[in-house]
Every structure is written in C-alpha cells, then in structure tokens.
MARRO-591225 format. One record per residue (C-alpha): x, y, z; residue in one letter. Coordinates in nm, 4 decimals. Each point is the difference from the previous one (the first is absolute). Layout:
BEGIN
          X          Y          Z   aa
          X          Y          Z    A
...
END
This chain:
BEGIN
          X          Y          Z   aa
   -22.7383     2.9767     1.7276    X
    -0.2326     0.2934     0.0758    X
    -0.3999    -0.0482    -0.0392    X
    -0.0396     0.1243    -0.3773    X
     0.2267    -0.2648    -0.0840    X
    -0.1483    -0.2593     0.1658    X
    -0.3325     0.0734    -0.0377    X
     0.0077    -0.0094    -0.3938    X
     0.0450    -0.3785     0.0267    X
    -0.3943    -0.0144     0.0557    X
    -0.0855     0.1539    -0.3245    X
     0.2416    -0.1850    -0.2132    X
    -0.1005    -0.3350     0.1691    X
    -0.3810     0.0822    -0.0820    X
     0.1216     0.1196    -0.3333    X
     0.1189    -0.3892    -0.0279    X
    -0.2863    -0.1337     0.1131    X
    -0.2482     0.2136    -0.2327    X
     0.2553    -0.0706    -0.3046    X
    -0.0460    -0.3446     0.0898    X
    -0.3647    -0.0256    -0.0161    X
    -0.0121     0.1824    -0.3439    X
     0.2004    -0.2990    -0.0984    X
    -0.1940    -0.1948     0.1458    X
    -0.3681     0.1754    -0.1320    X
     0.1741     0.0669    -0.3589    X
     0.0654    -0.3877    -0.0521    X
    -0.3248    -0.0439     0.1139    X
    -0.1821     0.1921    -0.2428    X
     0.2169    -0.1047    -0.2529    X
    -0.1241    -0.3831     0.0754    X
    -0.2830    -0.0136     0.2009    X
    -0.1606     0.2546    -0.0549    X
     0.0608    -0.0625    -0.4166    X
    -0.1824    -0.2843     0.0566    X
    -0.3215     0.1337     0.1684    X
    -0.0210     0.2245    -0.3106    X
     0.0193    -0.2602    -0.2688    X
    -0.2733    -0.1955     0.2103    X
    -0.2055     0.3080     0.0476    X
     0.0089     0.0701     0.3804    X
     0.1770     0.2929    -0.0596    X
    -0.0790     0.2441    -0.2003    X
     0.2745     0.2313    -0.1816    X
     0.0325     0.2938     0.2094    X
     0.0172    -0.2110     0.3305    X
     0.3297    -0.0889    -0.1406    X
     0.1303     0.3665    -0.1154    X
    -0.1201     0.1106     0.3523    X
     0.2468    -0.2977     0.1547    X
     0.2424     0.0852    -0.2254    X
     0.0349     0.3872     0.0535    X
    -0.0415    -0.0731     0.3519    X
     0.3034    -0.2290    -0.0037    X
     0.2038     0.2465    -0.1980    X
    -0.0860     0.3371     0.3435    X
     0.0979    -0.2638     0.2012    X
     0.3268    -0.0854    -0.1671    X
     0.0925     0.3470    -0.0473    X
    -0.0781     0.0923     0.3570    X
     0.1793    -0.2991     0.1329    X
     0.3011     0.1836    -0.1600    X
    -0.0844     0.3282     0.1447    X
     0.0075    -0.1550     0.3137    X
     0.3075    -0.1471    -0.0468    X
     0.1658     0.3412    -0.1290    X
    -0.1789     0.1797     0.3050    X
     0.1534    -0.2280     0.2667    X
     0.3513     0.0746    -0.1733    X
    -0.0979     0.4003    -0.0280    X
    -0.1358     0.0071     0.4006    X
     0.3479     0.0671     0.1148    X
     0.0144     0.3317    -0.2219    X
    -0.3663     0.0783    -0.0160    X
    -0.0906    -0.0530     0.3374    X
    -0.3807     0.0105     0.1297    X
    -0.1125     0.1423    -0.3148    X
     0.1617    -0.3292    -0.1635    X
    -0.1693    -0.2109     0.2474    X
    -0.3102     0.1468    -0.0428    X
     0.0007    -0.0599    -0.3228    X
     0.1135    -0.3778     0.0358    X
    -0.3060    -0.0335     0.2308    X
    -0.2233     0.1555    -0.3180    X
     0.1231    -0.1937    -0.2435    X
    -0.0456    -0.3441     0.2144    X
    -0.3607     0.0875     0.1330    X
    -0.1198     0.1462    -0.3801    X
     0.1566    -0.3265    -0.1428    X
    -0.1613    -0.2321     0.2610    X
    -0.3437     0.1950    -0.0226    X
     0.0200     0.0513    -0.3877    X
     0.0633    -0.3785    -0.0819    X
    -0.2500    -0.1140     0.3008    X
    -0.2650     0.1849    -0.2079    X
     0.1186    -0.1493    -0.3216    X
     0.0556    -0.3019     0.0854    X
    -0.3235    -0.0479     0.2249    X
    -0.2035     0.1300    -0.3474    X
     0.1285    -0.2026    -0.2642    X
     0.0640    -0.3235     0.1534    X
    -0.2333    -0.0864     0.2620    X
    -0.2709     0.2581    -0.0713    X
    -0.0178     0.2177     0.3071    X
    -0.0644     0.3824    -0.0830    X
     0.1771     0.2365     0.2312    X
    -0.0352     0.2976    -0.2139    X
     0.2239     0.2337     0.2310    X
     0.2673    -0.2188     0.0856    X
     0.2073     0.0292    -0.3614    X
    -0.0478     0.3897    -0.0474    X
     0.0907     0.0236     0.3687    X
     0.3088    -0.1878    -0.0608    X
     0.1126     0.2171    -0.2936    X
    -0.0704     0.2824     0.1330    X
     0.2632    -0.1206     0.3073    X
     0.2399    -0.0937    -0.2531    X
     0.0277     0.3372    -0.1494    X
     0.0349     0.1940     0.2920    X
     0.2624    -0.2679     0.0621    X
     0.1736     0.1491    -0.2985    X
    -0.0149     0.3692     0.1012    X
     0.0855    -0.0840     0.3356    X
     0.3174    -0.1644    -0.1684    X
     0.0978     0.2937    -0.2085    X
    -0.0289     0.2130     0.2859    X
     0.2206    -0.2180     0.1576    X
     0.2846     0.0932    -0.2438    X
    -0.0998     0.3738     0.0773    X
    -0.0144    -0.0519     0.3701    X
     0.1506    -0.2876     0.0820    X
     0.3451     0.0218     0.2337    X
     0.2528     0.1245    -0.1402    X
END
C-alpha cells in the first residue's frame, strides 16, 4: 500500500474521534448544560456558543474523514488541508469551549482556529486542482 494510502488512516481516525466528542459535547448541552440555564448559571448565549461550536466540530470531523479518503488523489495539498481542518477545529472549539463553560477568555484562540479551518478548505479545493492525477 503506498504512503498516501496509508497515511489517510490518521485523518479519518481523528475525524472519529472529533465526531465522537461532538456527540459527546451535543448530548451534553442538550442535558447538562439545559439545566445550568433553567437554574441560571448559564446564561443564553453560553449555550448558542456550545452549540455552534459543536455543530464546526461535527462538520469538520466529516471533512476529516472525507480528506483521509481524498489523500490518495489529492496528495500533500489534501493533507495539508486535513492538518487545517484538525488544528482550526481543535483551536476553534478550545476557544469556545474554554469561554462559555468554564469562563476563561482566550480571545485569539477561536478566530485563529477559523481562520485555519478555511484555509483548510482552499487548500482542499486546490487539492482537486492539483492533486495527483
């Protein structure tokens, strides 16, 4: 199996593993979170932050998962974009995450994060351009 091949099983087994904690952080919010609204620890936008958070990092879990399958065809390009997509995700939620539920302000980290995750994206459609043919 030559290196491309190989190699994609790293994205689409952190594509798993960031699918699974938006499982995870969705049925959180959905309970646990819920609650700490209704008793007033939480105020309304903490949870829309979690929320939209949750939803980048299910949608990127999937990109990740796609890119892994797509490294064989779009080569570095494809893996370069894998490697945006899973440090935008991780910094973008961290951010999030860190904000509405425990309070910490790292007012870079999130805007950092989606600004990785869209160069992740051009990098992938150049891969379709550029990629090996």
């Amino acid at each position: 199996m030559d290196r491309y091949n190989e190699s994609g099983r790293l994205w689409i087994g952190l594509g798993a593993v960031l699918g699974l904690g938006a499982v995870a952080m969705a049925a959180a919010a959905a309970h646990a979170l819920a609650g700490r609204l209704e008793a007033g620890r939480l105020e309304a936008g903490q949870l829309a932050a979690v929320r939209g958070a949750v939803d980048i990092q299910a949608w990127h879990a999937l990109a990740l998962l796609f890119a892994g399958l797509w490294v064989p065809r779009g080569g570095m390009l494809a893996h370069a974009a894998a490697a945006c997509f899973a440090a935008g995700v991780i910094l973008f939620c961290a951010g999030v995450y860190a904000g509405a539920l425990g309070g910490l302000r790292l007012p870079l980290v999130a805007p950092a994060g989606g600004t990785v995750m869209v160069l992740g994206w051009a990098l992938l459609a150049a891969s379709s351009v550029f990629g090996r043919r």
